[in-house]
C-alpha positions in Angstrom: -167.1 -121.4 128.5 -166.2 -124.1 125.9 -162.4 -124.5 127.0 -161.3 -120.8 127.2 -160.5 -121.0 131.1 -158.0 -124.2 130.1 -156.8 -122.3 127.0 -156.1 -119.1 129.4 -153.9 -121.0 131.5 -152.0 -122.6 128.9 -151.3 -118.8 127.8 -150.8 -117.6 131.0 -148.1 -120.3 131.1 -146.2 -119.4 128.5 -146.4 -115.6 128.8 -145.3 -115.9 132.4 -142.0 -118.5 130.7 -141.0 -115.5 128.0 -141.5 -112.8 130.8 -139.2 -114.9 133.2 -136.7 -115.8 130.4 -136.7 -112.6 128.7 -136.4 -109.8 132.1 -133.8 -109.9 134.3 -135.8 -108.9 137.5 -138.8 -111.1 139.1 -140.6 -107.9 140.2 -140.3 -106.3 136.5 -140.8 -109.6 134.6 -144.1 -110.8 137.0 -145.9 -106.9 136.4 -144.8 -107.0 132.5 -146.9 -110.5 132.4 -150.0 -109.0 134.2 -150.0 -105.7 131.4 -149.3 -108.2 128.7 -152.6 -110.8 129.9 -155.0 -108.2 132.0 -156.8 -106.7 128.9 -157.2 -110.7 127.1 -158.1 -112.2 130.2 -160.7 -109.3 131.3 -162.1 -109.4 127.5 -162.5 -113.4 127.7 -163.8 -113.7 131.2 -166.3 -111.2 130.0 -167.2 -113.1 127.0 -167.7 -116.4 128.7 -169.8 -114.8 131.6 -172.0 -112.9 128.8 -172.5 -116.4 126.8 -171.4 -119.0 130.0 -175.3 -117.5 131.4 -177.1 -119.4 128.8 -175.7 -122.6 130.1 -177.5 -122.2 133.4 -181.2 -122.2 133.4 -184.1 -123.9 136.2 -186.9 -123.4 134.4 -188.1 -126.5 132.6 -189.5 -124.9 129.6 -186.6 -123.0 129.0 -184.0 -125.6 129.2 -186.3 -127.6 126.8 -186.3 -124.8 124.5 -182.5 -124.1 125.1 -181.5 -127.6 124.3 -184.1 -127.8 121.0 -182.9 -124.8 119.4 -179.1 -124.5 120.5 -178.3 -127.5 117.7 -180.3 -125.8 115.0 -178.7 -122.5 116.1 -175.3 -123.9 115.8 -175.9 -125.9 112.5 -177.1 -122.5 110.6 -176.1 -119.7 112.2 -173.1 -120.3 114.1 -169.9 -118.8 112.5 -166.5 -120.8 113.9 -164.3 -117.4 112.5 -166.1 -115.4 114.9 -164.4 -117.3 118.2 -160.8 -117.0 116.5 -160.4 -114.0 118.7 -160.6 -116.7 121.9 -159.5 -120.1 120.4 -156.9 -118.8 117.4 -154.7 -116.7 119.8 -151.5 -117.7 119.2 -148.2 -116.8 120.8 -144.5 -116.3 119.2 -142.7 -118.2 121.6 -139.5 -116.5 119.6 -140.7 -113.2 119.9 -138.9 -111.5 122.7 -140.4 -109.5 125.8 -139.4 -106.0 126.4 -139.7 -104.3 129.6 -140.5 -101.4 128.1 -144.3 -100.3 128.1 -146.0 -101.4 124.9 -147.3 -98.6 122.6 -150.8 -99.8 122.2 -152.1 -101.8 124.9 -153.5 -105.3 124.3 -157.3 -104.8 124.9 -156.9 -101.5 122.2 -155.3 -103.9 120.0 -158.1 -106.5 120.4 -161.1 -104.3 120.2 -159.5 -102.3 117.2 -159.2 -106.1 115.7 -162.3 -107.4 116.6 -164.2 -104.3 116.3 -166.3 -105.2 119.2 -168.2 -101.9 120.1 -170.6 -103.6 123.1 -166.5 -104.3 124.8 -165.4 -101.1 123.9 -168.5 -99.8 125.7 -168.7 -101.8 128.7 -165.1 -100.7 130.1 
């Protein structure tokens, strides 16, 4: 949806590069990199299959409708902050990668930040 598979990888990318450069063992550094993107990955594939369904519609009167209201939707009610959680990660490239097991996991971290209840819910 909108990007976010591209964006993932880029992520992915550079998680998997400080994992690599920062613990001395492949088996270590590769299962470090899956707890540090499962939760964020999970939570955005979610996302995108939740608003990704929109995209895909047969029915002629609903696609009309879908592509008459989506730009007066996005003019006035569409708030760019609330995506930030998807499109403004960012990642401290300097920030080094611990093998130790994080205190609070990533998707905690994320719904505690977001406050997303219905993601909370769902797991």
């Amino acid at each position: 949806f909108g990007g976010a598979g591209a964006s993932l990888a880029m992520e992915d990318a550079v998680i998997l590069a400080k994992c690599l450069r920062d613990i001395q063992s492949l088996d270590q550094a590769f299962a470090k990199y899956q707890t540090l993107r499962r939760d964020r990955v999970e939570a955005v594939v979610k996302w995108g299959r939740t608003f990704g369904g929109a995209k895909i519609m047969s029915n002629p009167i609903q696609v009309w409708f879908r592509d008459h209201m989506m730009p007066f939707f996005l003019k006035f009610a569409a708030k760019p902050e609330a995506l930030d959680w998807v499109y403004g990660y960012e990642i401290d490239w300097d920030e080094r990668v611990s093998d130790e097991e994080p205190r609070t996991s990533l998707r905690e971290t994320l719904l505690n930040f977001l406050g997303h209840r219905s993601l909370a819910q769902n797991t």
